[in-house]
C-alpha positions in Angstrom: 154.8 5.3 -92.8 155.7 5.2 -96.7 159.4 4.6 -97.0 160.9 7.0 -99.5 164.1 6.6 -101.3 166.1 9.6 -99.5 168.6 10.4 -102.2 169.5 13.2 -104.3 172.2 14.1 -107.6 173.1 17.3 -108.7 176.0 19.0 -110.3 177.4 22.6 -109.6 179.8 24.4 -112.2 182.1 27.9 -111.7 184.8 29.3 -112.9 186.6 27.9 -109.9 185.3 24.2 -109.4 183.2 21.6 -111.5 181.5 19.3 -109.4 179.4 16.2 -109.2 177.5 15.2 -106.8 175.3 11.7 -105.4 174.5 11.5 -101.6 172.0 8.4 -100.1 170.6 9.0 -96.5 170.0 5.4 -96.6 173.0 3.9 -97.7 175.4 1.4 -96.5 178.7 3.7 -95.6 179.9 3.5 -99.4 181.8 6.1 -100.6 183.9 7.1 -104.5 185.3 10.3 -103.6 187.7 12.4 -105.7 188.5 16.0 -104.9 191.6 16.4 -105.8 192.2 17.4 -101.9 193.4 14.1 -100.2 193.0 15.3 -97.3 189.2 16.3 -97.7 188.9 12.8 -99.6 190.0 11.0 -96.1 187.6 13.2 -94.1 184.4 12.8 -96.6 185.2 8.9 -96.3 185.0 8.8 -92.4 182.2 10.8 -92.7 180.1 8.8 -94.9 181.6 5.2 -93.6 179.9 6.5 -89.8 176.7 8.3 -91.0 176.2 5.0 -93.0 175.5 7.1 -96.1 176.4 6.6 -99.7 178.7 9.2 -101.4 180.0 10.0 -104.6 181.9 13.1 -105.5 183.9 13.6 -108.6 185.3 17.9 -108.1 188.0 19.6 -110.1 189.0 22.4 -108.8 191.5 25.4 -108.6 193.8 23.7 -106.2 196.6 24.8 -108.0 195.8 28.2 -106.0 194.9 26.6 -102.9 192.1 24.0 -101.4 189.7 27.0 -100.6 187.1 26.9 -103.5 186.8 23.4 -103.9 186.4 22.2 -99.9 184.4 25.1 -99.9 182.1 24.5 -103.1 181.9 20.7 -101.7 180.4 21.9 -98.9 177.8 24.3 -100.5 177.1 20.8 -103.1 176.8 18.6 -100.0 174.5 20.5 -98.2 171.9 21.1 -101.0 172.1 17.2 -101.7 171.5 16.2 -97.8 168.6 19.2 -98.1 166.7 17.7 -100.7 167.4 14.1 -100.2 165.4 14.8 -96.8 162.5 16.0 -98.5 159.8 17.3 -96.3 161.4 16.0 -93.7 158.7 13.6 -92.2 158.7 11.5 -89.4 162.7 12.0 -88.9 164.2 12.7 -85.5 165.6 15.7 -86.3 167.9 16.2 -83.7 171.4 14.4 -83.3 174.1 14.5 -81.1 177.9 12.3 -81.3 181.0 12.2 -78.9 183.8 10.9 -80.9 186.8 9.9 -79.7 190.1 9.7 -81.8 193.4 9.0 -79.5 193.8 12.5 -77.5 191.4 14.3 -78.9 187.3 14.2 -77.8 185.1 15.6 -80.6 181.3 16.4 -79.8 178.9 17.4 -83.0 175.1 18.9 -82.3 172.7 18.8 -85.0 169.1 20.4 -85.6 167.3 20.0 -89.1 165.9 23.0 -88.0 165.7 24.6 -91.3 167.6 27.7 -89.3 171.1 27.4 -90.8 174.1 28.4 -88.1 176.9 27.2 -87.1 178.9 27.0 -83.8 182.8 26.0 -83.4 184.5 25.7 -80.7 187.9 24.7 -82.0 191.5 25.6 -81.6 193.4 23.6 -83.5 197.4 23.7 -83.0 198.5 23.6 -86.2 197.4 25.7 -88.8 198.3 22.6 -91.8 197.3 19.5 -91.9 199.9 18.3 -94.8 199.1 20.9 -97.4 195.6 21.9 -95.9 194.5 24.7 -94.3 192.5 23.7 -91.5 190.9 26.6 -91.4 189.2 25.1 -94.3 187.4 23.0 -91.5 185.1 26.1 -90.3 184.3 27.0 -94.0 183.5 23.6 -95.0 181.0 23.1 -92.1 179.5 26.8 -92.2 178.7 26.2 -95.9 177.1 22.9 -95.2 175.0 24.0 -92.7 173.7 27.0 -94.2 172.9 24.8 -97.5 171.9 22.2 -95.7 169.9 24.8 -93.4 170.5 23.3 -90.1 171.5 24.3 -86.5 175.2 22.5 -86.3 177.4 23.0 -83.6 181.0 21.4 -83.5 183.3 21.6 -80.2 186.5 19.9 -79.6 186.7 19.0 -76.3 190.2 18.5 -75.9 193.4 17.5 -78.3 196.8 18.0 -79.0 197.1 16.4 -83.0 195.2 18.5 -85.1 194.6 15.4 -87.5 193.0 13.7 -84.4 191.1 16.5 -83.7 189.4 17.2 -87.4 189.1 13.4 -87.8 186.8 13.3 -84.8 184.7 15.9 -85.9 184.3 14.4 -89.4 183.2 11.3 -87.6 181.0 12.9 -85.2 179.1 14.8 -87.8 178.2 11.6 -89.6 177.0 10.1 -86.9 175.4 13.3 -85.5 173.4 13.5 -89.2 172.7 9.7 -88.5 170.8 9.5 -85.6 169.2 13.1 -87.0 168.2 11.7 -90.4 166.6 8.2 -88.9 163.2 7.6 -89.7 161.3 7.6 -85.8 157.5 5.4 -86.3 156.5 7.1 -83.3 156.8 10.7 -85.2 153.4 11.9 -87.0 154.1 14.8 -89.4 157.6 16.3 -88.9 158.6 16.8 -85.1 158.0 20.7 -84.6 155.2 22.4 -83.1 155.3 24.7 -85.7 153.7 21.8 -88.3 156.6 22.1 -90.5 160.5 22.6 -90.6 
């Protein structure tokens, strides 16, 4: 099979948030990423360093309100990126799956390139701030990169009791959930769905 160079740019610009945008598939876990929400920049770094990805984001945003818009826009810019970075999808694996441990806490992330966006969380975390985020921010951050991103995504937390833990292992999950989904299979002829296409 043809290797292709599985990357994409793009830029998104509202009233609310500016952002730019560079995702690799391929990459070697590098990552330049300012948000202006630290705590977001500390996720979207374990999250590229496990996926083994390349990401850079510069956003400005409206987080003199809150964090909302701009994790949320991130999410809607991340998703389209991974979308069409993937192309038609060929000879991938499609599915992925990643326990990840993180002191207490046991994160497990399910993926399906399925090209059916949804999202399932099972998560109660026990603080509602992590800092000055809203981790509530966590469920609309993933729900807008899987509906962008148009894949099946399901996140559960097993077990925890340190909601940084907790998010930090699904961060890390979903990279390496979107790894092993992404990887390039030689045994795979046309894209892996009866269907003929995803």
């Amino acid at each position: 099979m043809e290797f292709v160079d599985r990357k994409y740019e793009l830029s998104r610009k509202t009233n609310e948030t500016d952002i730019n945008l560079a995702f690799s598939v391929d990459g070697e876990g590098f990552s330049d990423i300012e948000t202006g929400v630290p705590f977001m920049n500390h996720m979207l770094d374990l999250f590229t360093k496990h996926g083994h990805f390349d990401l850079a984001i510069d956003a400005k945003g409206d987080i003199e309100i809150d964090d909302h818009h701009t994790t949320e826009d991130i999410g809607i810019v991340l998703g389209q990126a991974l979308l069409h970075s993937l192309g038609d999808k060929r000879g991938i694996k499609r599915y992925g799956n990643a326990f990840v441990p993180m002191d207490e806490a046991l994160a497990q992330v399910v993926v399906d390139l399925s090209n059916r966006p949804h999202l399932e969380m099972r998560a109660e975390f026990p603080s509602q701030k992590v800092g000055t985020f809203d981790t509530e921010l966590v469920h609309e951050f993933l729900w807008k990169l899987a509906l962008e991103t148009r894949m099946n995504l399901h996140v559960i937390v097993h077990y925890g009791h340190n909601t940084h833990h907790m998010i930090e292992a699904v961060f890390k999950a979903l990279g390496r959930a979107l790894d092993e989904a992404t990887m390039i299979d030689p045994r795979i002829k046309g894209v892996p769905s009866t269907k003929g296409m995803l």
